[in-house]
C-alpha positions in Angstrom: 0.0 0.0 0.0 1.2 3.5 -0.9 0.7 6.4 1.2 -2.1 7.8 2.8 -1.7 11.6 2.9 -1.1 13.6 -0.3 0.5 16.9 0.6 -1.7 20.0 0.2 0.0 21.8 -2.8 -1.1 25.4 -0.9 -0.1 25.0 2.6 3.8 26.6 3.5 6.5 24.3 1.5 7.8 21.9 3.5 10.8 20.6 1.5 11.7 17.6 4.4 8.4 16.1 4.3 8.3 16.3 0.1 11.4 14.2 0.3 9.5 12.0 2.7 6.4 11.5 1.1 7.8 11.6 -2.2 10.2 8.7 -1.4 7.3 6.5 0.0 5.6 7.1 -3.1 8.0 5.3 -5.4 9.0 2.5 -2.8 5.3 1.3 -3.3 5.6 1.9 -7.0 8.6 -0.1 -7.1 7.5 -2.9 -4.9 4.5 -2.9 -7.5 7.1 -4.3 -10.1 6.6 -0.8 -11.8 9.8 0.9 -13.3 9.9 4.5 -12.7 11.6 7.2 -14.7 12.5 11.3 -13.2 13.9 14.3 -14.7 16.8 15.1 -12.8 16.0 18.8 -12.3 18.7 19.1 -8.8 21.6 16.9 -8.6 22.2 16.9 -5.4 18.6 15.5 -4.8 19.7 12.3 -6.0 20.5 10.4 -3.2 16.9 10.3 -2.0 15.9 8.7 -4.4 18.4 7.5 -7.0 18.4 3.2 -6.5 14.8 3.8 -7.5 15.2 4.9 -10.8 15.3 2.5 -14.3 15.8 5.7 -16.2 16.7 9.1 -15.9 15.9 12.3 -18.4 18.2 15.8 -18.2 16.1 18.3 -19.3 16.4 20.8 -22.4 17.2 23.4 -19.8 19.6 21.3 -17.9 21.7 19.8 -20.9 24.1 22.0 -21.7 25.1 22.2 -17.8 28.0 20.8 -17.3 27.0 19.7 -13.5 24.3 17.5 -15.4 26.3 16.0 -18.1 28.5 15.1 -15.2 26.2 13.5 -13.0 24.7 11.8 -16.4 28.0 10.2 -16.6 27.9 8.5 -13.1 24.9 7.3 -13.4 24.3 3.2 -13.7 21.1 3.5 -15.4 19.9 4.9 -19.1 19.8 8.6 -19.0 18.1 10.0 -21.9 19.8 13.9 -22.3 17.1 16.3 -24.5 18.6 19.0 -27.1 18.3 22.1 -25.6 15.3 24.8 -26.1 17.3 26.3 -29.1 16.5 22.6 -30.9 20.2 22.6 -31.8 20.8 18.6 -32.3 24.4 18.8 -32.3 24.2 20.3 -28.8 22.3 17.5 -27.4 24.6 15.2 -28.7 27.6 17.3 -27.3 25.6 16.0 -23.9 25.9 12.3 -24.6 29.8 12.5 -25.4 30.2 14.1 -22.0 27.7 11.7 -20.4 29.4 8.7 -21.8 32.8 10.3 -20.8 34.6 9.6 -17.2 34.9 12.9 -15.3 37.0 13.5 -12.0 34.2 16.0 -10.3 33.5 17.5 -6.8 30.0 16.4 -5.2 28.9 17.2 -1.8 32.7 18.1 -1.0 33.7 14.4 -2.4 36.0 14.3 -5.0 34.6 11.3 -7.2 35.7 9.3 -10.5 32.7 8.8 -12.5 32.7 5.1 -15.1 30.6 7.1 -17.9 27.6 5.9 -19.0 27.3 4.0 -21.9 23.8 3.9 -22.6 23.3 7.8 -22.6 21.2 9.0 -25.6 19.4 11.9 -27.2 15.7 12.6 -26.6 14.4 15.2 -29.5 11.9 17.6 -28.0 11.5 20.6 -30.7 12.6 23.9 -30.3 12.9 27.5 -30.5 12.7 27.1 -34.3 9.8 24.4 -34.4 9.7 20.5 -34.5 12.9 18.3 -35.0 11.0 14.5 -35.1 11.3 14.0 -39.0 13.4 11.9 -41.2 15.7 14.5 -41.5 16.3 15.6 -38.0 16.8 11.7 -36.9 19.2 11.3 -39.9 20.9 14.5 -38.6 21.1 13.0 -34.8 22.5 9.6 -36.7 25.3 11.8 -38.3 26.0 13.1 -35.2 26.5 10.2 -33.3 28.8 8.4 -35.9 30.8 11.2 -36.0 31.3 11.3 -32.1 31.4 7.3 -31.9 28.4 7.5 -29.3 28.0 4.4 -28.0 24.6 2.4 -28.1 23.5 5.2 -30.5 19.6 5.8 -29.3 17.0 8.2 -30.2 14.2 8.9 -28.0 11.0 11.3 -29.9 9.3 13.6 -27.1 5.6 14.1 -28.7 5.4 16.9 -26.4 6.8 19.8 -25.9 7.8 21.7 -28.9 7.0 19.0 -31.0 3.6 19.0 -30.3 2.8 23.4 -30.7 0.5 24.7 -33.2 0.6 28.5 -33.9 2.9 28.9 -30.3 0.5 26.6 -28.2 0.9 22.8 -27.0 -1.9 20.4 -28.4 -2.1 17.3 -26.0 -3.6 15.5 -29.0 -0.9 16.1 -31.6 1.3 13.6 -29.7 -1.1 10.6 -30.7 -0.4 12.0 -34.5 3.5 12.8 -33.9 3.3 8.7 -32.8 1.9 7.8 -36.2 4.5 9.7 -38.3 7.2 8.6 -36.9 6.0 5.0 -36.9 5.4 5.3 -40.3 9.0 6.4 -40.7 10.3 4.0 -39.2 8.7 1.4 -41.3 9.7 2.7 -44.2 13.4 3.8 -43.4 15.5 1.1 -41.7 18.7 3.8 -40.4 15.3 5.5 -38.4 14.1 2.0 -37.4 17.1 1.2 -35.7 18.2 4.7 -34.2 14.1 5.5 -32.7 14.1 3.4 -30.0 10.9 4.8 -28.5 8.8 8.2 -27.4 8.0 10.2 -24.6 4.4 11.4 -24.0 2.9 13.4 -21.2 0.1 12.0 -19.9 -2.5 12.0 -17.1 -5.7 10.7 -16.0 -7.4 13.6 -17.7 -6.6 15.6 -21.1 -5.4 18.9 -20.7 -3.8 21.1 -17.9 -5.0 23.8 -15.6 -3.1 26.8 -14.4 -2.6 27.4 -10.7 -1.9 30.7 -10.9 -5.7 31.5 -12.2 -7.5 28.9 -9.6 -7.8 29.3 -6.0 -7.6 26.1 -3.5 -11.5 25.2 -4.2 -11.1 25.7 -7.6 -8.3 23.3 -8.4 -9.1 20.0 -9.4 -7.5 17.1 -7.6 -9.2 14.2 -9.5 -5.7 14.2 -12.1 -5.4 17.2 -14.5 -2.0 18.3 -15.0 -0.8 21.5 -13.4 2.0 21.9 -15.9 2.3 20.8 -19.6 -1.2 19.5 -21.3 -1.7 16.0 -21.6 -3.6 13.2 -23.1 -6.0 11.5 -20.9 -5.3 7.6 -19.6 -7.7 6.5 -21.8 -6.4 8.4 -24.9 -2.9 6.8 -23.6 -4.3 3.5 -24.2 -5.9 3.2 -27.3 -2.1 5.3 -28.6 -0.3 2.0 -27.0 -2.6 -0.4 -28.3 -2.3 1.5 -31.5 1.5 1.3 -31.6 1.4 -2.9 -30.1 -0.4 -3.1 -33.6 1.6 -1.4 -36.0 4.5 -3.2 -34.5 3.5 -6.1 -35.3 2.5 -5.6 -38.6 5.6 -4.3 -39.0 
């Protein structure tokens, strides 16, 4: 069983009993058999909760920090490092070679050797300049990553984001369609077959998002709407993953 008492999101921040709750959270997850993936937003956070983690993702504003790549690189799971909000793909693969690297670093007034991690690969999220999912983006990325020798070279496509914008705005639904596309690339291309090794989508138990700043506490709904980036609703999740089961096996 998981924890009983959720944290009221507009009582005073207590930071101590985040970590606590937070924690307990993804013990039960775990103990469910679930893997669970974060977005390393603060290093140093990490030991809370690290051992629980089958992946990790460094964010588009976190992976040109060299602190991040860093801490990438001592990591023993996958880390999946995004191109930053420019869109620039060569950045983002600048992260991997550092991630995959060794490093001799300072944390938490330790001097530590990290292995590099081998399995560190680009997630493609859009940018400042629009989406970066097609055929020529991911042959871009491949280029990239031959060029560099990146190890394990892996593509992950983030439907969200600015992948998923229309005229400046994020459509929740677009990701079901950004899916498709690159499916059907795939399919038809085998160098984006066997770099796309998967996607990202953001999803909750309801479609959309709602803005805290515009809602006071009795106005807020609790029952799973997203308070930051829209998403799709669980039950438009399933039918896209019962969607994508099919086309992979016809494929």
């Amino acid at each position: 069983t998981g924890p009983v008492n959720q944290p009221n999101p507009f009582a005073e921040p207590d930071i101590e009993e985040g970590i606590k709750y937070t924690r307990s959270l993804m013990v039960a997850i775990v103990e469910m058999g679930l893997p669970i993936a974060d977005e390393c937003l603060f290093t140093h956070n990490a030991r809370g909760f690290q051992e629980l983690l089958s992946w990790v993702a460094i964010g588009a504003r976190s992976s040109e920090d060299q602190e991040h790549r860093v801490f990438a690189s001592a990591l023993d799971c996958p880390v999946g490092i995004k191109n930053p909000t420019s869109g620039s793909i060569p950045v983002g693969v600048n992260g991997i070679v550092a991630a995959q690297h060794p490093h001799l670093a300072v944390f938490d007034r330790h001097q530590v050797q990290t292995h590099g991690n081998a399995f560190a690969h680009l997630v493609l999220r859009g940018g400042a300049d629009g989406a970066n999912y097609s055929l020529p983006h991911i042959l871009l990325a491949k280029a990239e990553m031959d060029k560099h020798g990146i190890k394990n070279p892996a593509v992950l496509i983030d439907a969200s984001h600015d992948n998923c914008k229309v005229d400046g705005r994020k459509i929740p639904g677009r990701q079901a369609q950004i899916v498709a596309e690159v499916m059907k690339v795939r399919s038809e291309n085998s160098a984006a077959r066997a770099l796309v090794k998967g996607f990202m989508v953001e999803s909750f138990l309801k479609e959309g998002c709602q803005i805290l700043d515009k809602l006071t506490s009795d106005k807020v709904d609790f029952g799973g709407l997203s308070i930051t980036d829209p998403c799709l609703s669980w039950e438009n999740t399933e039918n896209l993953l019962l969607d994508m089961a099919d086309k992979i096996r016809e494929s």
